[in-house]
FITIPA-19042 format. One record per residue (C-alpha): residue in three letters; x, z, y. Coordinates in Angstrom, 3 decimals. Layout:
{res = ALA xx = X zz = Z yy = Y}
...
//
This chain:
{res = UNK xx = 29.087 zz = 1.015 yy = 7.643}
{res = UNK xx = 26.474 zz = 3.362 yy = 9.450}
{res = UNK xx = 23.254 zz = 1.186 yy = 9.203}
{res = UNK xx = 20.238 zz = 1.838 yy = 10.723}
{res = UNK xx = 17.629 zz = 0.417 yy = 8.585}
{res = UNK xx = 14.028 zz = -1.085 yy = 9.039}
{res = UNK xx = 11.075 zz = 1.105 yy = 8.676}
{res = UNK xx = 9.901 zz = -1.783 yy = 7.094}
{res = UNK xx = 12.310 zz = -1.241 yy = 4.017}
{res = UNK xx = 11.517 zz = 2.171 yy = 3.826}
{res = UNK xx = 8.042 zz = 1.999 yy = 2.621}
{res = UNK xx = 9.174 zz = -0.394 yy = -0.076}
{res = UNK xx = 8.923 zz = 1.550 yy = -3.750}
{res = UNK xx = 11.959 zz = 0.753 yy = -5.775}
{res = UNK xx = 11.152 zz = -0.895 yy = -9.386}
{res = UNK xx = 11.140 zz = 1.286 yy = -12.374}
{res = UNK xx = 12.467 zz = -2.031 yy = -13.580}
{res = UNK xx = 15.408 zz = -1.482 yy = -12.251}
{res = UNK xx = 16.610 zz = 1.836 yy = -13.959}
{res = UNK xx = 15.047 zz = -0.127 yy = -17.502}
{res = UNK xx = 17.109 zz = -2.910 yy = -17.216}
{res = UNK xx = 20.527 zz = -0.747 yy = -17.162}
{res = UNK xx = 18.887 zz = 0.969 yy = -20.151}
{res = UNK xx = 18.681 zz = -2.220 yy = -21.941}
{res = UNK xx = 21.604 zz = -3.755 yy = -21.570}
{res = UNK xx = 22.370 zz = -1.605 yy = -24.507}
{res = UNK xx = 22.119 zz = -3.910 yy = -27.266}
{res = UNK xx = 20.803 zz = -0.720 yy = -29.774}
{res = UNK xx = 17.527 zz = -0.377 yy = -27.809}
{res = UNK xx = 14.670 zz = -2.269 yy = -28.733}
{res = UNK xx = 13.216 zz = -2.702 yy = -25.853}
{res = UNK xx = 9.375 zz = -2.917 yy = -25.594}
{res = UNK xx = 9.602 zz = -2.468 yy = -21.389}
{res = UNK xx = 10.651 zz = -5.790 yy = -19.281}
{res = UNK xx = 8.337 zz = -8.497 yy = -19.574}
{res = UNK xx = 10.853 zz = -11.265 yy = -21.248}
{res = UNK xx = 9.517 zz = -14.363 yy = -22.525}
{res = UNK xx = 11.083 zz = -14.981 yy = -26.391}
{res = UNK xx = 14.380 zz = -16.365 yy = -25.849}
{res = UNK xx = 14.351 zz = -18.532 yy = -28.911}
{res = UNK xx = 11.741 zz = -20.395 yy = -27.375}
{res = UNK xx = 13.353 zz = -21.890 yy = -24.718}
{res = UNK xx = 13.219 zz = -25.843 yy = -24.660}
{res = UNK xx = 16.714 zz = -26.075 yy = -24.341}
{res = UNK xx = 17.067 zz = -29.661 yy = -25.972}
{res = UNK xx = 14.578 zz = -31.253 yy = -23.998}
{res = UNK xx = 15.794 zz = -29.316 yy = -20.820}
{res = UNK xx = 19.433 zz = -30.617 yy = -21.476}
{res = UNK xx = 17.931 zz = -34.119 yy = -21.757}
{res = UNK xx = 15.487 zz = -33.872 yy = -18.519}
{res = UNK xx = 19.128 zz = -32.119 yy = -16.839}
{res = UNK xx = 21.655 zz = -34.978 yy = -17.956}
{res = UNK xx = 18.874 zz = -37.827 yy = -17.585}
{res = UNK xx = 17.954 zz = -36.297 yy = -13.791}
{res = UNK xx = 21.771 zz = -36.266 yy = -12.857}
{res = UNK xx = 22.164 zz = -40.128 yy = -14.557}
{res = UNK xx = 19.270 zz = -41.462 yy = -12.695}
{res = UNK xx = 18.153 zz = -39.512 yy = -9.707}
{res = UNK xx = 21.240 zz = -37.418 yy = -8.424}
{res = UNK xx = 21.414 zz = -38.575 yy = -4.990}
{res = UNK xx = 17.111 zz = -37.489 yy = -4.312}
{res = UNK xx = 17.798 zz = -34.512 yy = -6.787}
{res = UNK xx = 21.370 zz = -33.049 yy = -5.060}
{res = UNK xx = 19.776 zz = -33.299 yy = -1.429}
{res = UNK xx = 17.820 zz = -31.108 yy = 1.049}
{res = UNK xx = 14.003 zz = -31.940 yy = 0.388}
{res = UNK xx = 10.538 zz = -31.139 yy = 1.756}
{res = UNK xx = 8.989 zz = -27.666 yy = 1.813}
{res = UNK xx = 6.360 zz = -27.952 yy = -0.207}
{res = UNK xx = 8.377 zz = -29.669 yy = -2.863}
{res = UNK xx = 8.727 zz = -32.792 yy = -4.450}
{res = UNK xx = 5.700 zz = -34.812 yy = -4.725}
{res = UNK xx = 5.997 zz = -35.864 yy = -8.813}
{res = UNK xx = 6.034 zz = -32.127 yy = -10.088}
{res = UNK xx = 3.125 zz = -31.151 yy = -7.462}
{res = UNK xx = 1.245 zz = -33.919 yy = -9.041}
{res = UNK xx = 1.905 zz = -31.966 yy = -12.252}
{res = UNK xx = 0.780 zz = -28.762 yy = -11.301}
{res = UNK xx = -2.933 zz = -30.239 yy = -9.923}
{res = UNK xx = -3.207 zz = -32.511 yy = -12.655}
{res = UNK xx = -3.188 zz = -29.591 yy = -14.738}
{res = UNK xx = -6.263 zz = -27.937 yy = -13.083}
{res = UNK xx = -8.099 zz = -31.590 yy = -12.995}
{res = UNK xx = -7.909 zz = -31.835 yy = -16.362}
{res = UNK xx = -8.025 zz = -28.439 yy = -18.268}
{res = UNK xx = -10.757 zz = -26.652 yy = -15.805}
{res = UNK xx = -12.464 zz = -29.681 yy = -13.896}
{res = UNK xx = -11.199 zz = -28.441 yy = -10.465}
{res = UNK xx = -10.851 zz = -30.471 yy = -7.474}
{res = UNK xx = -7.081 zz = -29.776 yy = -6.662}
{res = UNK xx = -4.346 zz = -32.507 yy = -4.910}
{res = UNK xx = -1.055 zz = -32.513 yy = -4.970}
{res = UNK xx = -1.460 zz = -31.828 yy = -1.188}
{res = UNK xx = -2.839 zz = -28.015 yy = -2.119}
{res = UNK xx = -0.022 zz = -27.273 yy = -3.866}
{res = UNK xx = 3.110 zz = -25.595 yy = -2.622}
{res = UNK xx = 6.595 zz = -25.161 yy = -4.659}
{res = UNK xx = 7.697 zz = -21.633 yy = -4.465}
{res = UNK xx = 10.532 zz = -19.453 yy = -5.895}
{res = UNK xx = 8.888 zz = -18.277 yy = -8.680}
{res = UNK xx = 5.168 zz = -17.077 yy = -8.098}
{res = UNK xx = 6.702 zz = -13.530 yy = -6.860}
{res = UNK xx = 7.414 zz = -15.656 yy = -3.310}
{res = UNK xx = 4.050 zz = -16.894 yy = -3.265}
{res = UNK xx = 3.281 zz = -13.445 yy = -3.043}
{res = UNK xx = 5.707 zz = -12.392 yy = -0.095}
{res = UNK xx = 4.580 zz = -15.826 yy = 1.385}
{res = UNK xx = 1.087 zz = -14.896 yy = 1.463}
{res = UNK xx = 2.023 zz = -11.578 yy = 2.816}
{res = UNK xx = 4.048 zz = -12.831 yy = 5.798}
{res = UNK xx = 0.896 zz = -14.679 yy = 6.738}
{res = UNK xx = -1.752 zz = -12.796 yy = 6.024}
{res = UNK xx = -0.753 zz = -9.210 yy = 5.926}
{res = UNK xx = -0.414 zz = -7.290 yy = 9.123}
{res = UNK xx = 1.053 zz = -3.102 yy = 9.247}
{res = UNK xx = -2.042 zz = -1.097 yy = 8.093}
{res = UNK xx = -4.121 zz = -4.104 yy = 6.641}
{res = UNK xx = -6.023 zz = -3.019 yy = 3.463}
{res = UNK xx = -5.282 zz = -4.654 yy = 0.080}
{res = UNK xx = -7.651 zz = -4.364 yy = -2.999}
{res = UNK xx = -5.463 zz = -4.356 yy = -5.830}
{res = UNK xx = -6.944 zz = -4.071 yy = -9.759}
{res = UNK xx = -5.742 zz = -0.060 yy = -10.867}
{res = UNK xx = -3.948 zz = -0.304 yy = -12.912}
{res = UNK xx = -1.649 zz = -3.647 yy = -11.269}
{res = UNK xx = 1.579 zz = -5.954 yy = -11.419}
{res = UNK xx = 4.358 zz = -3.399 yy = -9.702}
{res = UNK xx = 6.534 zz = -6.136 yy = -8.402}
{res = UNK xx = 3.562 zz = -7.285 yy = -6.380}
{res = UNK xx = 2.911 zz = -3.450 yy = -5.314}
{res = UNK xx = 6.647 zz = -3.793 yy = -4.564}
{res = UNK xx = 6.537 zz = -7.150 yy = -2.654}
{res = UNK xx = 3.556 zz = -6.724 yy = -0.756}
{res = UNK xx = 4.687 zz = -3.312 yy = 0.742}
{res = UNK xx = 7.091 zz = -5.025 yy = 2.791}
{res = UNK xx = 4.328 zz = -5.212 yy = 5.540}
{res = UNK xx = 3.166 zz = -1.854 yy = 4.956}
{res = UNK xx = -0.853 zz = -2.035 yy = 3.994}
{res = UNK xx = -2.457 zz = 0.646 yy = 3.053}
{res = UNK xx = -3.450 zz = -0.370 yy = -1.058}
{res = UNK xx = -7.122 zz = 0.016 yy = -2.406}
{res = UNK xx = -7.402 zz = 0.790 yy = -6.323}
{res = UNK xx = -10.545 zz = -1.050 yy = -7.846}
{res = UNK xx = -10.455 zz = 0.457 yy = -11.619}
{res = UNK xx = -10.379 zz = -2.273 yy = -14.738}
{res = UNK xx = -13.301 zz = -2.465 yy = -17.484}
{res = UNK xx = -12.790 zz = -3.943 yy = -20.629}
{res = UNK xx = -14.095 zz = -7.165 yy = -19.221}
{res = UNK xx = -12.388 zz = -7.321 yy = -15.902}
{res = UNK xx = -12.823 zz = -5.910 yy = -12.553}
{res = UNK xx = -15.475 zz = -2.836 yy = -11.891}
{res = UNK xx = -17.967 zz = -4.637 yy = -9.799}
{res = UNK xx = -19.855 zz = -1.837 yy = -8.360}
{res = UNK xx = -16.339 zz = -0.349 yy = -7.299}
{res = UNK xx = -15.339 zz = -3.613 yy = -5.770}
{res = UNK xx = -18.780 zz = -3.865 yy = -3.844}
{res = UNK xx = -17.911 zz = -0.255 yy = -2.927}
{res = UNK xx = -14.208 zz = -1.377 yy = -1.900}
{res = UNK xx = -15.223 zz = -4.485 yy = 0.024}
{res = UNK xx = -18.375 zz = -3.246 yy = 2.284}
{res = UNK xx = -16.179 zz = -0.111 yy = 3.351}
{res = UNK xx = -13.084 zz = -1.553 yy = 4.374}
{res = UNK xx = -13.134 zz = -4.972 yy = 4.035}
{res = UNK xx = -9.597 zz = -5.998 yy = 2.737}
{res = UNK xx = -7.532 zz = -8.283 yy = 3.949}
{res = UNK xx = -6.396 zz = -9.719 yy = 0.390}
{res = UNK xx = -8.119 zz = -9.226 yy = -3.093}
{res = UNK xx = -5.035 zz = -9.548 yy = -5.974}
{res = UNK xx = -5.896 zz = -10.376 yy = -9.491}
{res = UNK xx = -4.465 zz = -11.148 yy = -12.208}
{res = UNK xx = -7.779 zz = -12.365 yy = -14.281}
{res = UNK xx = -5.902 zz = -13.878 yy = -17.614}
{res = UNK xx = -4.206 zz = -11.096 yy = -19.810}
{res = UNK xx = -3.641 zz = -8.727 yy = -16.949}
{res = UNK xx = -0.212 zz = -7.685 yy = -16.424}
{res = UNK xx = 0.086 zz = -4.650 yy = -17.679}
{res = UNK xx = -2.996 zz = -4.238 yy = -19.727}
{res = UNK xx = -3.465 zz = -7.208 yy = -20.901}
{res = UNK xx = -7.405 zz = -7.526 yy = -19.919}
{res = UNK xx = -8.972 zz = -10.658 yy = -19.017}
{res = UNK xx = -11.712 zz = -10.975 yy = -16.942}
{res = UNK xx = -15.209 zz = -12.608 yy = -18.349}
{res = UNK xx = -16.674 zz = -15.602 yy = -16.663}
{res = UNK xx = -19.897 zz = -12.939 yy = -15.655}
{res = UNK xx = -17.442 zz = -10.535 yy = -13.858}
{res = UNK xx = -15.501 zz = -13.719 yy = -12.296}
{res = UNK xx = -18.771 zz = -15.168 yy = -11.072}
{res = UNK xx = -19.535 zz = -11.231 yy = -9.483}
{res = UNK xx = -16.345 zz = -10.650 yy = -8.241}
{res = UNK xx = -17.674 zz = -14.389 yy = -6.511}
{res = UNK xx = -20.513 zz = -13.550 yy = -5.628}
{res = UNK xx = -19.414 zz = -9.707 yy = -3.938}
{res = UNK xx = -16.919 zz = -11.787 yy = -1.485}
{res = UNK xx = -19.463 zz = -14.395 yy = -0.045}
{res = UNK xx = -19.335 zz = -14.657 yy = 3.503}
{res = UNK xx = -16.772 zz = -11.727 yy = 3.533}
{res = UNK xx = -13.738 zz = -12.742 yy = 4.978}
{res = UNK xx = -11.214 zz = -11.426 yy = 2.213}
{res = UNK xx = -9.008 zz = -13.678 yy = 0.630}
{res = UNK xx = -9.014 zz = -13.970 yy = -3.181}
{res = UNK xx = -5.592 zz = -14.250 yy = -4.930}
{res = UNK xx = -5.229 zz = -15.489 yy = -8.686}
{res = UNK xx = -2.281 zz = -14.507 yy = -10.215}
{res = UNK xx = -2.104 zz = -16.673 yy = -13.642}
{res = UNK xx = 1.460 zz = -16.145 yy = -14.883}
{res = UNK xx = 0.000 zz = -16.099 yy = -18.550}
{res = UNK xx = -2.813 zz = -17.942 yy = -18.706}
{res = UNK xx = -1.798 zz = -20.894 yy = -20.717}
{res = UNK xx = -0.286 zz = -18.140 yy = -23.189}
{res = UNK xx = -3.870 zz = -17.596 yy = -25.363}
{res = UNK xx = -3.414 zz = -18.115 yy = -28.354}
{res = UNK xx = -7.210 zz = -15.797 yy = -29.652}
{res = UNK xx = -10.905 zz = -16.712 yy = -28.108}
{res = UNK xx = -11.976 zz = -19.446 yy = -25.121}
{res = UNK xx = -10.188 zz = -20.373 yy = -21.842}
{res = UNK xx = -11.534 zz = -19.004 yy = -18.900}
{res = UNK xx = -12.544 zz = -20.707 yy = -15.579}
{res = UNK xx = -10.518 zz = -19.843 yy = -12.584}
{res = UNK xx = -12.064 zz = -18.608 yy = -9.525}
{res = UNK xx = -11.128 zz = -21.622 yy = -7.977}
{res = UNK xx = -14.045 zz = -23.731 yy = -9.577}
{res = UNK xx = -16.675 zz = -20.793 yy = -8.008}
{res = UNK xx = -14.826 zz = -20.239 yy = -5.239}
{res = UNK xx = -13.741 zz = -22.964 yy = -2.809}
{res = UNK xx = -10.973 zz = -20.953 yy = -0.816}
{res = UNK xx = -9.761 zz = -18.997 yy = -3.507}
{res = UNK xx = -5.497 zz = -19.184 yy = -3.878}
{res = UNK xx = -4.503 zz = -19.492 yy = -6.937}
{res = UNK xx = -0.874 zz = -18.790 yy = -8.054}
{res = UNK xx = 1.110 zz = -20.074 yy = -10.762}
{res = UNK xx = 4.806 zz = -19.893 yy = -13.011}
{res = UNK xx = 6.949 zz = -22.149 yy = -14.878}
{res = UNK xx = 8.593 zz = -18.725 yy = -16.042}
{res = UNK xx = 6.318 zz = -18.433 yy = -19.049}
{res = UNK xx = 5.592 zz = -21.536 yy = -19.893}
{res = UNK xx = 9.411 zz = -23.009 yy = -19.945}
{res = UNK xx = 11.649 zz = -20.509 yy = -18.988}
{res = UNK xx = 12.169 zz = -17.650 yy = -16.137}
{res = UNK xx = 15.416 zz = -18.483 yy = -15.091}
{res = UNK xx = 14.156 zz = -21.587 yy = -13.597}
{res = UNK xx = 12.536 zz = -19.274 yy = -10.799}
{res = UNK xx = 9.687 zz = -21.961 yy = -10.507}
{res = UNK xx = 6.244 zz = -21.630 yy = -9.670}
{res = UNK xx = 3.494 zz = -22.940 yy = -7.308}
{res = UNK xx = 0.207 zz = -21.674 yy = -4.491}
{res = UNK xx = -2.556 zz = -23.894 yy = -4.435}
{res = UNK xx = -5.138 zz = -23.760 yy = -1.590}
{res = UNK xx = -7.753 zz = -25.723 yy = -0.274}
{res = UNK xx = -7.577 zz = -24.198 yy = 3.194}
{res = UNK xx = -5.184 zz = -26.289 yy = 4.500}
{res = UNK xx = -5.058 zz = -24.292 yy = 7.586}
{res = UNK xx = -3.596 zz = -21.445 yy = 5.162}
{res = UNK xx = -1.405 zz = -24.416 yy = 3.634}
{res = UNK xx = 0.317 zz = -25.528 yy = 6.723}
{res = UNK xx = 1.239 zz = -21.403 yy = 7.834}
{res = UNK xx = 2.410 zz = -21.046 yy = 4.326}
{res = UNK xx = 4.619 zz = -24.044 yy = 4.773}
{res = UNK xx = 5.906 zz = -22.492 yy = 7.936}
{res = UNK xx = 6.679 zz = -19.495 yy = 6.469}
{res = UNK xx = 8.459 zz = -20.766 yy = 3.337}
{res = UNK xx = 10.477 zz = -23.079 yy = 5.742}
{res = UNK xx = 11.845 zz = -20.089 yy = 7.726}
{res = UNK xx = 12.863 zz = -18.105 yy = 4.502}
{res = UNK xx = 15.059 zz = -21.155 yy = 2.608}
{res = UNK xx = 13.588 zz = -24.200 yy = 3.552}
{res = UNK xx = 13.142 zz = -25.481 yy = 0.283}
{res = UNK xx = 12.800 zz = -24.668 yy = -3.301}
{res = UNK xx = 15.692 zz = -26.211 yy = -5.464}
{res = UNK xx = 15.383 zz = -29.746 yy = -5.253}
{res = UNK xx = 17.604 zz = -29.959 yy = -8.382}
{res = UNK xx = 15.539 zz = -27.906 yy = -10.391}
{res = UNK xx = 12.096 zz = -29.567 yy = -9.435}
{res = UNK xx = 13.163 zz = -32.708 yy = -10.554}
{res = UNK xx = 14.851 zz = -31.887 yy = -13.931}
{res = UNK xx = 11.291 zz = -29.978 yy = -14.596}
{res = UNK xx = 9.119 zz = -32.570 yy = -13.369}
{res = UNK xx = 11.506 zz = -35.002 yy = -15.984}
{res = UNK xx = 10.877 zz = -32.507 yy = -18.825}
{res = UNK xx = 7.057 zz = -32.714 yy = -18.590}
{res = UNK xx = 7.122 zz = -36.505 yy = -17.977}
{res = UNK xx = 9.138 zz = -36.755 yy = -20.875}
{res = UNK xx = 8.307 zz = -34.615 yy = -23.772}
{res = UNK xx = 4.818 zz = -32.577 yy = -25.137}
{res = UNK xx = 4.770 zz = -29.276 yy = -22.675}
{res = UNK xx = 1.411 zz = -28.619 yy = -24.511}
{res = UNK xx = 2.725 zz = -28.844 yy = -27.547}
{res = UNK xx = 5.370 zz = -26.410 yy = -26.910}
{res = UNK xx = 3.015 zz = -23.680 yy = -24.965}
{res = UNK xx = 0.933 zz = -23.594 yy = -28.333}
{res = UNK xx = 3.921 zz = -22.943 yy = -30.504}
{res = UNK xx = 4.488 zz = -20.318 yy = -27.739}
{res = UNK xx = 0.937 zz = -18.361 yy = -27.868}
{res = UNK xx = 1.293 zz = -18.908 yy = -32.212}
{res = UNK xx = 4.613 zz = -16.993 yy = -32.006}
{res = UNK xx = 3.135 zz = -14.464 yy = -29.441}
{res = UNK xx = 0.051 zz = -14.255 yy = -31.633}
{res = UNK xx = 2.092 zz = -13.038 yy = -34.528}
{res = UNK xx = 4.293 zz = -11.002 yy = -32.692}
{res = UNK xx = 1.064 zz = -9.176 yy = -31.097}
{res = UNK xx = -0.576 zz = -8.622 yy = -34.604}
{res = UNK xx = 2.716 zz = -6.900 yy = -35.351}
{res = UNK xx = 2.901 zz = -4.127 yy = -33.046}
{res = UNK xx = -0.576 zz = -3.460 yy = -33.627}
{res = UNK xx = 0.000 zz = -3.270 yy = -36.982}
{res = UNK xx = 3.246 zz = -1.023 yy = -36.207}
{res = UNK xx = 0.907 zz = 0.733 yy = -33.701}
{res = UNK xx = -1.591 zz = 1.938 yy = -36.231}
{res = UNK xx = 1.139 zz = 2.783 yy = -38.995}
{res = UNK xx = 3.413 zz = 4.729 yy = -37.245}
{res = UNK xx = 1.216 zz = 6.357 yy = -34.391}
{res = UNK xx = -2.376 zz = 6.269 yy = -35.948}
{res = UNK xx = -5.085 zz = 7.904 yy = -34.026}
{res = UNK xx = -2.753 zz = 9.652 yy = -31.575}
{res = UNK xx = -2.853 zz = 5.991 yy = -29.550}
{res = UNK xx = -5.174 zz = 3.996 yy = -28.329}
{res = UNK xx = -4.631 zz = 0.660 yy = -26.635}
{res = UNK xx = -6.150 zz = -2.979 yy = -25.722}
{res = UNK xx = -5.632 zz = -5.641 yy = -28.205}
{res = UNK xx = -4.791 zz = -9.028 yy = -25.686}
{res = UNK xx = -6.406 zz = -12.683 yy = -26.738}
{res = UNK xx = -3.442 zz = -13.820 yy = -25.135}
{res = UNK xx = 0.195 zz = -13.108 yy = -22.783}
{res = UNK xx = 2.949 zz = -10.618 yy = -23.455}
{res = UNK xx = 1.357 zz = -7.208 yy = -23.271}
{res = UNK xx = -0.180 zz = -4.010 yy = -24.858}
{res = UNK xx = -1.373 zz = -1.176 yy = -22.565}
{res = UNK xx = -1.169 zz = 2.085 yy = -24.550}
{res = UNK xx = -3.049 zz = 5.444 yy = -23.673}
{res = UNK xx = -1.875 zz = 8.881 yy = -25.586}
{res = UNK xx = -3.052 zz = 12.195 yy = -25.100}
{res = UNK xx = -3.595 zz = 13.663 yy = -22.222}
{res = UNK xx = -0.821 zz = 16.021 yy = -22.478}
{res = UNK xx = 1.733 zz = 13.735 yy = -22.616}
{res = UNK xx = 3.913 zz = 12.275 yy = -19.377}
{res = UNK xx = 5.271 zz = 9.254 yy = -20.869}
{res = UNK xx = 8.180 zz = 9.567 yy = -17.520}
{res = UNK xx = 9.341 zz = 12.284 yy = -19.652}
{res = UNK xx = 8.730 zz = 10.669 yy = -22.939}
{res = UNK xx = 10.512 zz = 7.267 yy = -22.041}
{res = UNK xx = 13.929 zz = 9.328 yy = -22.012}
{res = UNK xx = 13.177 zz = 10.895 yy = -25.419}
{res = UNK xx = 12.571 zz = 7.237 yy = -26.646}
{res = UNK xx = 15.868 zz = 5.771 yy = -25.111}
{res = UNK xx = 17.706 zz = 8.340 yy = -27.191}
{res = UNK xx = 15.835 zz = 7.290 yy = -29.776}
{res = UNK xx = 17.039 zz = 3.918 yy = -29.426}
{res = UNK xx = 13.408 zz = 2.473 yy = -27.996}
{res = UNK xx = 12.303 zz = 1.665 yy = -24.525}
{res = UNK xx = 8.942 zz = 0.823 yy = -22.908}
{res = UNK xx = 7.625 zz = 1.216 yy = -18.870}
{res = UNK xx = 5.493 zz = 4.214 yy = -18.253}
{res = UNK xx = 2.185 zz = 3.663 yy = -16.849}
{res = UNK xx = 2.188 zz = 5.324 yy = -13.840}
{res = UNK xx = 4.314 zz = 2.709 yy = -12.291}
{res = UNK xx = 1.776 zz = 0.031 yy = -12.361}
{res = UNK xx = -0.681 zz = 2.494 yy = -10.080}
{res = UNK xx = -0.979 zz = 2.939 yy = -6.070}
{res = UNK xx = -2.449 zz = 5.468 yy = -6.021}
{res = UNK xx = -3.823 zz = 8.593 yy = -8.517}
{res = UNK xx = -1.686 zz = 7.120 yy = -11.572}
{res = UNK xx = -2.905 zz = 8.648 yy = -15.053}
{res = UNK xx = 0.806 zz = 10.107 yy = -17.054}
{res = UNK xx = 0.047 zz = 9.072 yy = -20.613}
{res = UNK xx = -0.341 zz = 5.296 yy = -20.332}
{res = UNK xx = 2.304 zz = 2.903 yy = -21.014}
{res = UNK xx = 2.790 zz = -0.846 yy = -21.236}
{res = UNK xx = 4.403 zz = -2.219 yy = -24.132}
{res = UNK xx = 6.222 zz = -6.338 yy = -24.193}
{res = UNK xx = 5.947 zz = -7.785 yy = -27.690}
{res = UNK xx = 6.763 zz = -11.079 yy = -26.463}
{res = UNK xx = 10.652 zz = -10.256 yy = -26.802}
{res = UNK xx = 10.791 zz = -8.681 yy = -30.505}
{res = UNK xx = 10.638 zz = -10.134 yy = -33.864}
{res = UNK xx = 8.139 zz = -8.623 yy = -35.824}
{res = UNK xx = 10.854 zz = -6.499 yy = -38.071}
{res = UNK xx = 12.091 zz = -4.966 yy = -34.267}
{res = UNK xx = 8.502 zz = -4.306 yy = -33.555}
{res = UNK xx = 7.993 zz = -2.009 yy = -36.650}
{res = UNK xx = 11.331 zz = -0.124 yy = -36.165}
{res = UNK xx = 10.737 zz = -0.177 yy = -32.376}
{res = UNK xx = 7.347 zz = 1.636 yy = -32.650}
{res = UNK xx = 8.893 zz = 3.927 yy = -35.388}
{res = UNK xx = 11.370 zz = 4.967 yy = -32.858}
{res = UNK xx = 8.476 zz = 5.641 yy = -30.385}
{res = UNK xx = 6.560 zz = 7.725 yy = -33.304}
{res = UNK xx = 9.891 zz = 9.830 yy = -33.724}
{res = UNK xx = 10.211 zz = 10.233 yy = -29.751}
{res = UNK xx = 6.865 zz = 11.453 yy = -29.829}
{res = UNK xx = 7.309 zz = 13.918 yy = -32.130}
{res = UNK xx = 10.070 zz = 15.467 yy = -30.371}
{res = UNK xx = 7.956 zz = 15.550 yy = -27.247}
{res = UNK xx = 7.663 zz = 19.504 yy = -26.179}
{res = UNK xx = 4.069 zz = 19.596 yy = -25.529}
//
């Protein structure tokens, strides 16, 4: 068939993703590249329970068409939550049921985003958000990453010149460095958007993953209007496609509505109620700390493998919490070209430049440790050290 496609589809970057997940379907690659929760942590017990109970006693609400924003119980869940753990004032009424937090991002885009809009995105940033957001065709502004979040002078820089449309963040073990933002730079970033008409977007996919140092304070408790959005997907497991937006602008909240109702009306109603049964009936703390202890050991271990295998030819961040390491090498090297070097060495990982919109660096890389026992880790990385070596510099 002779389409004619949208322009619209045509400015979309395909996923690097992509091309890594045919590479590791191949059992003999350790792969070090998607960002998989650990398998072997899925609640699958308790989620057969919450399943078989939710079909025994609530098949007729949990089989049918239901409201937009979701079902009221597991909304109730998601702004306790904030009540509790950071003291915010959030309602069941600010919260919103999406497909996964990747729609709340094409959500916010239908409504907010219009063909040239500006976006200020961190540099580097999350490339499925690059990739869902440039369905409306912005134009992207890079605001570099410190150690301790967000540049601040950039962002000032970023804001007075072409006041964005949208400010994305991801403020908790930033996906891909794995940075998180101090509460001085949150309170800045604050402080640099007052009175400005930008909206501020939290991204917290991995937030309750810390398993080193202090929780942070979202910018919701400095920031009234701030959206904040959130994912089942680490916490109990991805193929739920489960997550939630929360804002108090309830003119933003009913548009959002609108615009979820006109993609698929509804998020599972099925799958909202076997998760809402889970948390009412087991310890979802509990299990989120075993979570962040197995992460935390599965971290130390690639640093460890890290510093044995590669020494000082690497250096890279060292997360307090999440699924990722972001790796710098030298200058000379294009990890594009040394990512097919690894694969034959039987080791995969996503090269840096994919995470950038714009003046991308070759010799980064981010590195998953969340899907690797620590013996995979060490032969992983060894594989990397032997792909390196090959590497025609």
């Amino acid at each position: 068939m002779d389409c004619e496609f949208s322009s619209r589809i045509g400015h979309v970057p395909p996923s690097f993703l992509r091309e890594i997940f045919r590479v590791i379907a191949d059992e003999r690659i350790i792969s070090f590249a998607g960002g998989l929760p650990n398998p072997n942590l899925f609640p699958t017990a308790a989620f057969a329970r919450a399943m078989q109970a939710t079909l025994d006693e609530s098949a007729r609400s949990a089989l049918q068409y239901g409201a937009t924003e979701g079902i009221p119980e597991l909304r109730e869940v998601v702004a306790k939550s904030y009540v509790q753990k950071d003291d915010i004032e959030v309602s069941a009424d600010h919260v919103i049921i999406t497909n996964g937090s990747q729609q709340g991002l094409d959500l916010l885009g239908k409504v907010l985003v219009n063909e040239n809009d500006t976006i200020a995105v961190e540099s580097p940033t999350y490339l499925a958000a690059i990739q869902a957001l440039s369905l409306y065709r912005p134009s992207f502004l890079s605001v570099p990453l410190n150690d301790n979040g967000l540049d601040s002078n950039a962002l000032e820089a970023v804001i007075e010149e072409h006041a964005p449309k949208l400010l994305y963040t991801i403020p908790n073990f930033q996906n891909p460095t794995g940075l998180t933002y101090d509460d001085d730079v949150r309170k800045r970033v604050v402080q640099i958007l007052k009175n400005r008409r930008t909206v501020l977007v939290e991204d917290d996919p991995y937030g309750e993953i810390r398993f080193e140092g202090e929780r942070r304070t979202p910018f919701a408790k400095y920031k009234d209007d701030a959206v904040l959005l959130g994912s089942f997907s680490k916490i109990v497991a991805p193929g739920l496609r489960l997550g939630w937006i929360v804002t108090r602008d309830m003119d933003l909240y009913d548009r959002l509505l609108i615009a979820k109702q006109a993609a698929d009306l509804h998020t599972s109603s099925l799958i909202q109620h076997v998760v809402y049964r889970y948390y009412r009936d087991n310890d979802a703390q509990a299990h989120i700390e075993t979570i962040a202890a197995h992460y935390k050991k599965q971290k130390n271990a690639m640093i460890t493998a890290l510093h044995k295998h590669l020494g000082d030819s690497i250096t890279h961040t060292n997360p307090e919490g999440g699924m990722f390491i972001w790796a710098t090498l030298p200058e000379r090297v294009d990890t594009a070209k040394l990512f097919r070097l690894a694969v034959e060495e039987g080791v995969a990982f996503v090269p840096g430049e994919s995470f950038f919109t714009s003046d991308a660096p070759k010799n980064t890389m981010r590195l998953n440790y969340s899907n690797s026992t620590p013996s995979r880790i060490d032969e992983g990385v060894r594989r990397l050290s032997r792909a390196l070596d090959r590497y025609d510099f």
